[in-house]
C-alpha positions, 0 to 999 in steps of 0.5 A: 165584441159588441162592448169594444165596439162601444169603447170611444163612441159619444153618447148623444142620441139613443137614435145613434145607438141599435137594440143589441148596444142599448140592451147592453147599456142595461145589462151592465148597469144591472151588474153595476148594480148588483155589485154596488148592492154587495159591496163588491168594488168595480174600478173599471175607470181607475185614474181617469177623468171626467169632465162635466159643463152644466149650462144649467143646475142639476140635482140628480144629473150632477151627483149621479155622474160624480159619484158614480165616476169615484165608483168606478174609480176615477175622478169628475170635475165640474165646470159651468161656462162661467169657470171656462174661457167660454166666458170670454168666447172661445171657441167651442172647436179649440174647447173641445180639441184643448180639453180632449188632452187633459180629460177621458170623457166630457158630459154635456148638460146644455139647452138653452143657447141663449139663456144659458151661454148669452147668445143672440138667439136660440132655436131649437136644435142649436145645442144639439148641433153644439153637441155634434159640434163639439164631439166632431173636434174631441178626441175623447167620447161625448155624453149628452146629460140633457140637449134641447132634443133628449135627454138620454141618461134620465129614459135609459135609468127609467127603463132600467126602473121598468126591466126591474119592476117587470122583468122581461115582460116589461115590453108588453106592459102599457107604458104611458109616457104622458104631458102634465100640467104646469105653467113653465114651458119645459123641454120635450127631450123626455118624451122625445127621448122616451118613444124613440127608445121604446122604439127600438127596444120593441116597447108599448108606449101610449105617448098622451099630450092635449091636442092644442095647436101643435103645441104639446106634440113631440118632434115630428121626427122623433115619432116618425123614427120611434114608430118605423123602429117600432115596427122591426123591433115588434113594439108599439107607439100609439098617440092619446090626447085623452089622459083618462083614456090613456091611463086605462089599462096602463101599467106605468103613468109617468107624465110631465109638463111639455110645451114647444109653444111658450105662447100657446101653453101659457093661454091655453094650458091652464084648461087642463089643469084638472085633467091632467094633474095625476092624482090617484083617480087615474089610477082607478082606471090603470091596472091594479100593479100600476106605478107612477113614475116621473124624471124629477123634480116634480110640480106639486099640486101641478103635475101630479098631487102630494098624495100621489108622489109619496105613496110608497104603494104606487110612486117609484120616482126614487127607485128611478132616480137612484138608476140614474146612478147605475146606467150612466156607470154602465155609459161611461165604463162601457165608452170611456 
């Protein structure tokens, strides 16, 4: 059985996983779901814990997992590096070899090597490789809460938010997965994570980002596997750098800031702040259902206006944020 066949596998990359074991994920959460809505208890994780290392704070990511192992009726524990003898440079082997005998399952949230853990240097990759690292010594499987190259949780609850507000149609939609402005330069991990996964699930994805210097497109690899994956799933990744072209037609606008180039995003990125601040005036051009969508916390008056995000007609970001809760259930019932 294909859910066996997931017991004990890290959950890292969505690039790791084909299109039987993600649709799976999102079965499950939908029962998960389903059975949380009435009531009905499922302590499938009964005595056993989970270990989570924030690097960094977290909102959604924190309380989605910890309430969600005390649904599924097991235990969380929450350390940041500070509180582990990381802080005195222990190893991450002897970490991840040591915590393997105490814990089922350990989450990871961490991306910026330097900032985060003190190291001399950071490029982009080193926690990703961290990640590898550290699930090559566990025992026990290894969730990515958010790495320098994805962040998987966040794009299978905001596929799940589309499955429920669509059906199964939801692969024919258009789904906009967009850059919007704001003066930090933050991670590409959601839209890295989003078309390569889109990819595989046969989705129509309209990936948008100005066309500045290399600076806001994604990963060459992770376009390159999105497309190829696209192409045996049925699907469709498509690249835009004119927002207003991009919304016409969408189904789904959901946009957030990127940049790969701090330097080039801070000369260069303020002369897009008109266009790309989503506002209700791109979805004049959008279909008449249209929602919007983004992972959270959002820029206001940046990346997208007051108006917009409250309007309960449109705005489905805490419909997407609850579904945070429900896939990582389905995650961790389904590896641990």
């Amino acid at each position: 059985m294909i859910t066996r066949r997931m017991r004990g596998k890290d959950f890292i990359s969505v690039m790791d996983y084909n299109l039987e074991e993600l649709e799976t994920i999102l079965e499950v959460a939908k029962y998960l779901k389903m059975q949380w809505g009435v009531g009905e208890e499922h302590p499938l994780l009964k005595g056993k814990t989970l270990g989570m290392l924030f690097a960094s704070p977290s909102t959604r990511t924190r309380i989605s997992f910890e309430t969600g192992m005390t649904q599924l009726g097991g235990h969380a524990q929450y350390y940041s590096p500070e509180q582990l003898q990381l802080k005195n440079k222990e190893s991450w082997k002897d970490t991840a070899e040591m915590i393997s005998r105490f814990i089922d399952g350990f989450a990871i949230r961490l991306y910026n090597l330097k900032a985060q853990m003190g190291a001399d240097k950071y490029d982009y990759g080193d926690a990703r490789e961290v990640l590898r690292a550290i699930a090559k010594d566990a025992s026990i499987p290894v969730i990515n809460m958010l790495d320098d190259k994805e962040h998987p949780c966040q794009i299978m609850a905001d596929i799940m938010t589309m499955r429920e507000k669509f059906g199964e149609d939801y692969k024919r939609k258009k789904i906009v997965m967009g850059w919007a402005w704001d003066d930090r330069a933050k991670s590409a991990g959601v839209p890295q994570t989003m078309v390569v996964a889109g990819g595989i699930l046969g989705m129509n994805i309209t990936l948008a980002f100005p066309d500045e210097a290399g600076c806001y497109d994604i990963d060459p690899e992770y376009l390159k596997y999105a497309q190829e994956a696209a192409k045996e799933s049925g699907g469709k990744i498509t690249v835009e750098h004119d927002i207003w072209k991009a919304c016409k037609g969408a189904d789904v606008v959901y946009c957030k800031s990127w940049a790969r180039k701090p330097d080039v995003h801070a000369e260069k990125g303020p002369k897009y702040a008109k266009d790309w601040c989503i506002s209700h005036k791109h979805f004049e051009v959008a279909n008449s259902r249209a929602v919007y969508m983004h992972c959270l916390p959002a820029k206001r008056g940046k990346e997208v206006t007051d108006e917009l995000i409250d309007d309960p007609r449109i705005s489905i970001v805490n419909d997407e944020a609850e579904n945070r809760l429900h896939v990582q259930k389905a995650i961790m019932a389904l590896t641990m």
